[in-house]
N, CA, C and O atoms as CSV, one atom per row, in Angstrom:
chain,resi,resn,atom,element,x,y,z
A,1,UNK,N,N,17.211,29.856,-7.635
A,1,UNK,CA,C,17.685,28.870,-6.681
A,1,UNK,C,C,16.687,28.786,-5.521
A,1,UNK,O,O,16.074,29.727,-5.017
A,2,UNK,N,N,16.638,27.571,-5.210
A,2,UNK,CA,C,15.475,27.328,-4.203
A,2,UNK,C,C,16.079,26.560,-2.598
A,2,UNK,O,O,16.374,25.403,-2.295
A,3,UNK,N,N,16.064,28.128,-1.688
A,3,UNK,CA,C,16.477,27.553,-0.665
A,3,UNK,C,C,15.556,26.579,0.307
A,3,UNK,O,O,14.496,27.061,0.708
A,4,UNK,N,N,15.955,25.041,0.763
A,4,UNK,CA,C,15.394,24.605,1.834
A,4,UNK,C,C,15.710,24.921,2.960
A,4,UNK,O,O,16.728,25.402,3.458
A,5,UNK,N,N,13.926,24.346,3.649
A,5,UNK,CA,C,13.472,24.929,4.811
A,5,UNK,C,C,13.757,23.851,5.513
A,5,UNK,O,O,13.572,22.784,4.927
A,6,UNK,N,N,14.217,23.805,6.771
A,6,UNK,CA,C,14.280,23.216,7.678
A,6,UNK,C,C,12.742,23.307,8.652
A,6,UNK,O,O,12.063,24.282,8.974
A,7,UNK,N,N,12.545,21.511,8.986
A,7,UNK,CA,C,11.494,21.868,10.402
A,7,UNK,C,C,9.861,22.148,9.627
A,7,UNK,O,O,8.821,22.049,10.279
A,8,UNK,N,N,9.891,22.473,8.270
A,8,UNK,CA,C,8.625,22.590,7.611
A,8,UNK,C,C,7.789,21.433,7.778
A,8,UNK,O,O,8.326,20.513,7.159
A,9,UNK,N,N,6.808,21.078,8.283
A,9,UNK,CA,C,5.876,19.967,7.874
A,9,UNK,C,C,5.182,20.072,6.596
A,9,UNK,O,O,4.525,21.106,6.470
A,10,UNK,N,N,5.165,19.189,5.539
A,10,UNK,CA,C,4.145,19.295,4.789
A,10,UNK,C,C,2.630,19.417,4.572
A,10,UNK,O,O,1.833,18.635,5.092
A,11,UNK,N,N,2.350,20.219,3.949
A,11,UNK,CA,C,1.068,20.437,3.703
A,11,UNK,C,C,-0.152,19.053,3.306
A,11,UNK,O,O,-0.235,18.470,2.225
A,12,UNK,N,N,-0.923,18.826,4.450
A,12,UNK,CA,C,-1.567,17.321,4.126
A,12,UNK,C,C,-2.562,17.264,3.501
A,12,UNK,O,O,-3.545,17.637,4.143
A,13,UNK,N,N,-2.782,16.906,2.347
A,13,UNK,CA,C,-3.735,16.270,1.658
A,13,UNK,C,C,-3.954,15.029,1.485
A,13,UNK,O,O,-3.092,14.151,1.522
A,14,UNK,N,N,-5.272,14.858,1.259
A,14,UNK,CA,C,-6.221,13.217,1.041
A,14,UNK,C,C,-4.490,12.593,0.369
A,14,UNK,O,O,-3.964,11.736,1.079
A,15,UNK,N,N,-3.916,12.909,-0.569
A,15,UNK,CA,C,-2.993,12.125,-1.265
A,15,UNK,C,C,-2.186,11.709,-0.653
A,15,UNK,O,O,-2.081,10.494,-0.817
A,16,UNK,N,N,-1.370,12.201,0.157
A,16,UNK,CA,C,-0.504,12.026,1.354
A,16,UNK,C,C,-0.680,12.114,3.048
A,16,UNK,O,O,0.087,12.459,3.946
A,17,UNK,N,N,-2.193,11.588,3.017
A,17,UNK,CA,C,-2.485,11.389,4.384
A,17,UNK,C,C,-1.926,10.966,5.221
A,17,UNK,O,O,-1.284,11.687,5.983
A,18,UNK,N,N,-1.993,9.617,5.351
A,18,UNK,CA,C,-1.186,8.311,6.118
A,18,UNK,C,C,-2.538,7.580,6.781
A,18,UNK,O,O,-2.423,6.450,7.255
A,19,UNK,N,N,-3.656,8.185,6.792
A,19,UNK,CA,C,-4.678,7.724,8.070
A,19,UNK,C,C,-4.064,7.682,9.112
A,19,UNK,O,O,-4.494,6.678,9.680
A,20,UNK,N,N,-3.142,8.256,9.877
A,20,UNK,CA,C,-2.621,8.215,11.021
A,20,UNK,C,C,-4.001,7.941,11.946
A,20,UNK,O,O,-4.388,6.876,12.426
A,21,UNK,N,N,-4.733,9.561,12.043
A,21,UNK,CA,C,-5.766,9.029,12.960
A,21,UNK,C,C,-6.735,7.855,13.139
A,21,UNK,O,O,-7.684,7.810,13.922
A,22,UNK,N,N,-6.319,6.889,12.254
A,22,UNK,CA,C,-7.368,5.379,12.140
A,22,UNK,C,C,-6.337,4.694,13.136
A,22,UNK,O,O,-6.650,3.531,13.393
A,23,UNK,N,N,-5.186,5.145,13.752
A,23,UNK,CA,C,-5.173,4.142,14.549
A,23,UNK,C,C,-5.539,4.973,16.285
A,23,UNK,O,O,-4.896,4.574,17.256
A,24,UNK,N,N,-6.289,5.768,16.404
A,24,UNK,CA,C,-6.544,6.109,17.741
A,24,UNK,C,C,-7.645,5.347,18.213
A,24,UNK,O,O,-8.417,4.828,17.407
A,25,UNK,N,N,-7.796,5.225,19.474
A,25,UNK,CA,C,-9.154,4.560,19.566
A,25,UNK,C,C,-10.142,6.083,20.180
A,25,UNK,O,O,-9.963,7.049,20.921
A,26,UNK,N,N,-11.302,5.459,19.244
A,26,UNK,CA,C,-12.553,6.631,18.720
A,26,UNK,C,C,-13.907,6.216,19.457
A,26,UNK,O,O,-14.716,5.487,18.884
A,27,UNK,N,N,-14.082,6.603,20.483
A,27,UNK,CA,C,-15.392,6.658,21.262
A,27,UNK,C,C,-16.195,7.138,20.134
A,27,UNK,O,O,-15.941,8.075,19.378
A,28,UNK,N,N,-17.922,5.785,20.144
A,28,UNK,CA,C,-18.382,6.231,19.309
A,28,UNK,C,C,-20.053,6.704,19.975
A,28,UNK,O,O,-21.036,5.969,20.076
A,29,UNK,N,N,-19.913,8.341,20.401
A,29,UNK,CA,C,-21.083,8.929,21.301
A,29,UNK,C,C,-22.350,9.616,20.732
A,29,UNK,O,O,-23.254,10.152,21.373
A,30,UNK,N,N,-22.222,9.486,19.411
A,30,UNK,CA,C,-23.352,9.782,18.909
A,30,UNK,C,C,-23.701,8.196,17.858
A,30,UNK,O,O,-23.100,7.129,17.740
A,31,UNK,N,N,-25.116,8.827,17.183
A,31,UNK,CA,C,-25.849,7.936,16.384
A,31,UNK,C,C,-25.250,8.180,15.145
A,31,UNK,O,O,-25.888,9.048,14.548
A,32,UNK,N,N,-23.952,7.632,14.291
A,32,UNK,CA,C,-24.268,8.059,12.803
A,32,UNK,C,C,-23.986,7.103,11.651
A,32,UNK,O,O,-23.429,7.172,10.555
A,33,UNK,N,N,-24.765,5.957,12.553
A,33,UNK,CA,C,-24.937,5.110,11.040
A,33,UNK,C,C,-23.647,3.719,11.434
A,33,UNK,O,O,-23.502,2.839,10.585
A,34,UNK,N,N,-22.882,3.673,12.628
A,34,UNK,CA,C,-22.100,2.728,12.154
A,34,UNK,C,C,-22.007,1.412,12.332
A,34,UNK,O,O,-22.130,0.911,13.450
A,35,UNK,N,N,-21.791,0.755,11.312
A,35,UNK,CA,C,-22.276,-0.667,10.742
A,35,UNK,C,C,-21.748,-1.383,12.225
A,35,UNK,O,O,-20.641,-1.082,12.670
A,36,UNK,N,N,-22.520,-2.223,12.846
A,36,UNK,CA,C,-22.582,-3.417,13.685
A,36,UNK,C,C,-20.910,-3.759,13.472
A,36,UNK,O,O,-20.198,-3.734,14.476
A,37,UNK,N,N,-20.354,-4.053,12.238
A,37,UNK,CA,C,-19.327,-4.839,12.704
A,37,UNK,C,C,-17.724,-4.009,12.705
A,37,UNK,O,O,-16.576,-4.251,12.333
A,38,UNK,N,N,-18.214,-3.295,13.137
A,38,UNK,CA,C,-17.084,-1.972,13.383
A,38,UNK,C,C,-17.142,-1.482,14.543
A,38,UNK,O,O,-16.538,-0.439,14.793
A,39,UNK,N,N,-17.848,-2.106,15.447
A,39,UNK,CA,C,-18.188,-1.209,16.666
A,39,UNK,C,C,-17.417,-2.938,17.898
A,39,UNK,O,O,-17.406,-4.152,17.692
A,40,UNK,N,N,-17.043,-2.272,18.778
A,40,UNK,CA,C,-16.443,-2.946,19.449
A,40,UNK,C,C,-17.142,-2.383,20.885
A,40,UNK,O,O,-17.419,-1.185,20.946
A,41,UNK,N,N,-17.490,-3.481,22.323
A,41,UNK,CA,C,-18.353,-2.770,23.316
A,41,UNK,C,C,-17.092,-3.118,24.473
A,41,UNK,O,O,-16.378,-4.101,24.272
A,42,UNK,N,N,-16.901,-2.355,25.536
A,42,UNK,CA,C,-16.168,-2.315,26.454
A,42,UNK,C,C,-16.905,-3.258,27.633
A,42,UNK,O,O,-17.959,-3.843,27.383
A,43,UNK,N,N,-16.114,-3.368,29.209
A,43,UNK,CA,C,-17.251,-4.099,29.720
A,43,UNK,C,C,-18.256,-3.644,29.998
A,43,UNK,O,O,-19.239,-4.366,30.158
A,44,UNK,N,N,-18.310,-2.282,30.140
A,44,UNK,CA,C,-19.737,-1.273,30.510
A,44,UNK,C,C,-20.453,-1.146,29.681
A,44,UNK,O,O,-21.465,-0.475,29.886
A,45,UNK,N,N,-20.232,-1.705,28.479
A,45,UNK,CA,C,-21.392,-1.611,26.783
A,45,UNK,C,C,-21.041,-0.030,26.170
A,45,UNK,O,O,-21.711,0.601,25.353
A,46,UNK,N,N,-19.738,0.396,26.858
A,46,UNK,CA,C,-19.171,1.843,25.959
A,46,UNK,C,C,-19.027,1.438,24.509
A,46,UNK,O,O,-18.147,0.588,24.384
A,47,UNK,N,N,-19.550,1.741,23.495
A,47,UNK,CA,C,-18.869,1.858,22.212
A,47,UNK,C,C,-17.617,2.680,21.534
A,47,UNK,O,O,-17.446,3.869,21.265
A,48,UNK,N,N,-16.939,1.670,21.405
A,48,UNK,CA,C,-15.513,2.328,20.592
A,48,UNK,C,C,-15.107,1.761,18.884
A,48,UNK,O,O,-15.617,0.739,18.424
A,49,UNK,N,N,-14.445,2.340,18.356
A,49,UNK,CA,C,-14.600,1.553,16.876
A,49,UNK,C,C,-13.394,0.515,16.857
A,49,UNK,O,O,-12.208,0.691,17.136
A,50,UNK,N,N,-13.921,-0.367,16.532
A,50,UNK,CA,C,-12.980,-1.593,16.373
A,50,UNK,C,C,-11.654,-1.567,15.529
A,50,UNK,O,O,-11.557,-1.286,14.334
A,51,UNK,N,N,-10.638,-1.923,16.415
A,51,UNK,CA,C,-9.853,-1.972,15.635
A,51,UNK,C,C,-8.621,-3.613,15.576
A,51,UNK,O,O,-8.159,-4.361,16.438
A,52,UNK,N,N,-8.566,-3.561,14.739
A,52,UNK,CA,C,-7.823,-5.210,14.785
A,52,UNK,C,C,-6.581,-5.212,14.974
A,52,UNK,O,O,-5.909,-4.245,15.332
A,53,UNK,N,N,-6.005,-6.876,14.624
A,53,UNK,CA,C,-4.675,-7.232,15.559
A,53,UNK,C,C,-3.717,-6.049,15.417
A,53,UNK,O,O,-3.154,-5.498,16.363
A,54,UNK,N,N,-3.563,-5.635,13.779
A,54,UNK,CA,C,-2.816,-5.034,13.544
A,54,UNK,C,C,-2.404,-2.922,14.023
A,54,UNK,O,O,-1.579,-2.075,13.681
A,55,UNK,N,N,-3.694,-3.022,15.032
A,55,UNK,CA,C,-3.615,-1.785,15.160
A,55,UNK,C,C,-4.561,-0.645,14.663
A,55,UNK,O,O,-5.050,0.230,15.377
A,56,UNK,N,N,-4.725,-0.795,13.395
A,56,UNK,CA,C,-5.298,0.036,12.379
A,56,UNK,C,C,-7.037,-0.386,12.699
A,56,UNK,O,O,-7.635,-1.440,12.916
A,57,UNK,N,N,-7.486,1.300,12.570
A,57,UNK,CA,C,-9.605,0.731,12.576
A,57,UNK,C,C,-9.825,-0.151,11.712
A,57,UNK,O,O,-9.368,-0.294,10.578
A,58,UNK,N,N,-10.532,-0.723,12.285
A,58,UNK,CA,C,-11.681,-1.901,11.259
A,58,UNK,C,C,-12.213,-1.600,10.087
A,58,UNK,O,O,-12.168,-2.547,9.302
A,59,UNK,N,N,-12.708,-0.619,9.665
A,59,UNK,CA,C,-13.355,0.610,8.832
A,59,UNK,C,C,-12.224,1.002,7.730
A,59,UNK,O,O,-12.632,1.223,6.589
A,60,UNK,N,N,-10.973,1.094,7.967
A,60,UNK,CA,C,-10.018,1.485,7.127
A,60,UNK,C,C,-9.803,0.578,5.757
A,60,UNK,O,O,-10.442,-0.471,5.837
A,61,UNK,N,N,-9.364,0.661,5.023
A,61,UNK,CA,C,-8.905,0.273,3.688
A,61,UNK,C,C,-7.858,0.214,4.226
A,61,UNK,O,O,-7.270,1.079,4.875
A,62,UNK,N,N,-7.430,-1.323,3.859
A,62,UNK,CA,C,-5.656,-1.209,3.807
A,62,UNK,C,C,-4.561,-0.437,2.432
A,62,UNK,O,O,-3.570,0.278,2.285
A,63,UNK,N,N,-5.795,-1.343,1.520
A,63,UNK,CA,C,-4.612,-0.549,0.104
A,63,UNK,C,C,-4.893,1.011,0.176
A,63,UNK,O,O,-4.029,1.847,-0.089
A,64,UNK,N,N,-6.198,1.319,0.564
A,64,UNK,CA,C,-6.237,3.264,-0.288
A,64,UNK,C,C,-6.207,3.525,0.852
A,64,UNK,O,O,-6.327,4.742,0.710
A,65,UNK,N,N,-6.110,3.319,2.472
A,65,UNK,CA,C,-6.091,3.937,3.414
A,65,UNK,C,C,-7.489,5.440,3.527
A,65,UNK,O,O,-7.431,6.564,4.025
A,66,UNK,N,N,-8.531,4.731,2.837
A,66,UNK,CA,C,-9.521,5.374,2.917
A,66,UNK,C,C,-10.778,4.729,3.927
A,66,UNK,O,O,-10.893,3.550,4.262
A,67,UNK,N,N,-11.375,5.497,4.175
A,67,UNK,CA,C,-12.619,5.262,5.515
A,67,UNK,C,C,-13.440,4.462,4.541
A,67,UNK,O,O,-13.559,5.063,3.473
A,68,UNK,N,N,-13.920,3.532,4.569
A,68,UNK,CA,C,-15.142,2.621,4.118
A,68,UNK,C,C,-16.003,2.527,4.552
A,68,UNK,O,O,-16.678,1.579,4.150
A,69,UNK,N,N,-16.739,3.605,5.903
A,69,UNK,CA,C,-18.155,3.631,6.174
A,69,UNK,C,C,-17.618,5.170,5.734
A,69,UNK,O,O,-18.806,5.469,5.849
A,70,UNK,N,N,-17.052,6.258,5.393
A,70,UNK,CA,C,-17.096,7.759,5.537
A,70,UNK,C,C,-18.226,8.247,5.807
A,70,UNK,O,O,-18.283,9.078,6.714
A,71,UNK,N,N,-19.480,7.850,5.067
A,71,UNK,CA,C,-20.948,8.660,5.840
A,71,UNK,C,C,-21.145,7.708,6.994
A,71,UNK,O,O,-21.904,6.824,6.597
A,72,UNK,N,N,-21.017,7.632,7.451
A,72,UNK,CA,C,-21.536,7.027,8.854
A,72,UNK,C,C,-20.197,6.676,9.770
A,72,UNK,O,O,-20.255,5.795,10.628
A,73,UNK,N,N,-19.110,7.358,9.545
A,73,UNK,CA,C,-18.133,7.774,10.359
A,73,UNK,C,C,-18.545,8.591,11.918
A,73,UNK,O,O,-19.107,9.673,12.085
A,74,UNK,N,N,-18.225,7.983,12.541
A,74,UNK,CA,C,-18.517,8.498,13.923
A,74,UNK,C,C,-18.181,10.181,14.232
A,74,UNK,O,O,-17.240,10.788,13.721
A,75,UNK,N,N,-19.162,10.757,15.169
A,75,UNK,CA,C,-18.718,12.303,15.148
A,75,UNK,C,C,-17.225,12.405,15.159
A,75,UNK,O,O,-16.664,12.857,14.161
A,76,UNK,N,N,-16.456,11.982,16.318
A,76,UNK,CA,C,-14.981,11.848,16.369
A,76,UNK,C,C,-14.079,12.497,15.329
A,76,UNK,O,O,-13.324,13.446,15.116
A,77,UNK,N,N,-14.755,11.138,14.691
A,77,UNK,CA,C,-13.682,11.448,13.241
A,77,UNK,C,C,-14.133,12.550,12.325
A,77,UNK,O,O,-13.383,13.214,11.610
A,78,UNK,N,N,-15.462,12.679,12.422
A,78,UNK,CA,C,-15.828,13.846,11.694
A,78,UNK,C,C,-15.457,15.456,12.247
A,78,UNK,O,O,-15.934,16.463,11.725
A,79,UNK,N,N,-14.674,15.460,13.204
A,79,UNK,CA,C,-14.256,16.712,13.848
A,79,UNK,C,C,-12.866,16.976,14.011
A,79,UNK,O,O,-12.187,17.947,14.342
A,80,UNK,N,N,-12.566,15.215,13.503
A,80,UNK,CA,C,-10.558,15.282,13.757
A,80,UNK,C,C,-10.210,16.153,12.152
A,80,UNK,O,O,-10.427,15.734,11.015
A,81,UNK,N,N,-9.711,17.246,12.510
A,81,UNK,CA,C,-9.512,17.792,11.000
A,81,UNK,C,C,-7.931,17.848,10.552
A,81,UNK,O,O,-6.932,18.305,11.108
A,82,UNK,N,N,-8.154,17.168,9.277
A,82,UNK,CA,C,-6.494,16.688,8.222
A,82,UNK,C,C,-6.081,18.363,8.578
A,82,UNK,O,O,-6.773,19.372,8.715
A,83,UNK,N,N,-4.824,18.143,8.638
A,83,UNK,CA,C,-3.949,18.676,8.791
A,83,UNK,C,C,-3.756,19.710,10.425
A,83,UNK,O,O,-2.706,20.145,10.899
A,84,UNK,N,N,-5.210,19.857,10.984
A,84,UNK,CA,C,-5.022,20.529,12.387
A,84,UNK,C,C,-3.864,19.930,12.918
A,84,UNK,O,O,-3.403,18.918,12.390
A,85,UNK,N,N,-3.187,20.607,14.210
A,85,UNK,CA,C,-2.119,20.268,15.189
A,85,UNK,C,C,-2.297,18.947,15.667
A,85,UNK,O,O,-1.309,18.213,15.663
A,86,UNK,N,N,-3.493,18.470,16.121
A,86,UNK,CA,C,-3.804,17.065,16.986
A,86,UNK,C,C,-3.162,16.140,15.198
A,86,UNK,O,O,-2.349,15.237,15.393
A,87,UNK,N,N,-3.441,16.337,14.102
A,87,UNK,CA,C,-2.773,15.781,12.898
A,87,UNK,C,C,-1.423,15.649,12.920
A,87,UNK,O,O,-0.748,14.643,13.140
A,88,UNK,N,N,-1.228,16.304,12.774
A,88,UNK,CA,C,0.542,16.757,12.709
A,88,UNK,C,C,0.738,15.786,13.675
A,88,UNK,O,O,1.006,14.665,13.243
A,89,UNK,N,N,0.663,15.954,15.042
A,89,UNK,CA,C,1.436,15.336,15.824
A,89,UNK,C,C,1.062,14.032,15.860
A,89,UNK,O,O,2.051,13.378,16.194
A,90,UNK,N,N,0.104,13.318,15.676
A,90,UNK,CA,C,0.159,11.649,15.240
A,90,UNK,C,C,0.651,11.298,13.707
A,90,UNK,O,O,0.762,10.134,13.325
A,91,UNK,N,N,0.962,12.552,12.787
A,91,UNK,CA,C,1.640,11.775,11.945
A,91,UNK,C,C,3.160,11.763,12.228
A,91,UNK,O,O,3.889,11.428,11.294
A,92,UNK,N,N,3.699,12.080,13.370
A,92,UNK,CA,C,5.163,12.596,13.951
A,92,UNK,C,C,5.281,10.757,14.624
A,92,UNK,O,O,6.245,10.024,14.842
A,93,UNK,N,N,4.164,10.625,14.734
A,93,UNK,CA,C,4.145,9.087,15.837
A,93,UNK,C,C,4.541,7.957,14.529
A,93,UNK,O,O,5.093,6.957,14.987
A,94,UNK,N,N,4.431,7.936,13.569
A,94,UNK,CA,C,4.219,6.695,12.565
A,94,UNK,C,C,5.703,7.207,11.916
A,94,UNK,O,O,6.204,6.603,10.967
């Protein structure tokens, strides 16, 4: 018999991501590759990654909810790590 756990978050993998973090907005402070039309400029010419009406980055896949530049993903995202705490708690937001 298999008792449930209360309060457990699941364990996140690529399969059950959500891309939660594609909808934060992502200062983009280093050089790594990202395509002109993903980049959005503030009035000071700050780069941030674009994201449209709907909320979600520019860069995202709607059907696979996968990154479509992934190598040339901004440091940001390359340091936001699936499943860390800062994870968890924006997938608590959706």
């Amino acid at each position: 018999m298999t008792i449930p756990v209360k309060n457990v978050t699941p364990e996140v993998l690529c399969s059950n991501c959500r891309a939660c973090c594609c909808r934060l907005e992502v200062m983009i402070i280093t050089d790594t590759g990202v395509p002109e039309e993903h980049i959005a400029y503030d009035q000071w010419g700050g780069e941030t990654m674009l994201r449209l009406d709907d909320g979600w980055c520019s860069a995202l896949d709607r059907e696979t909810f996968m990154c479509t530049i992934y190598e040339n993903r901004p440091w940001i995202c390359r340091e936001f790590e699936m499943g860390s705490w800062e994870c968890k708690d924006e997938r608590k937001g959706l």
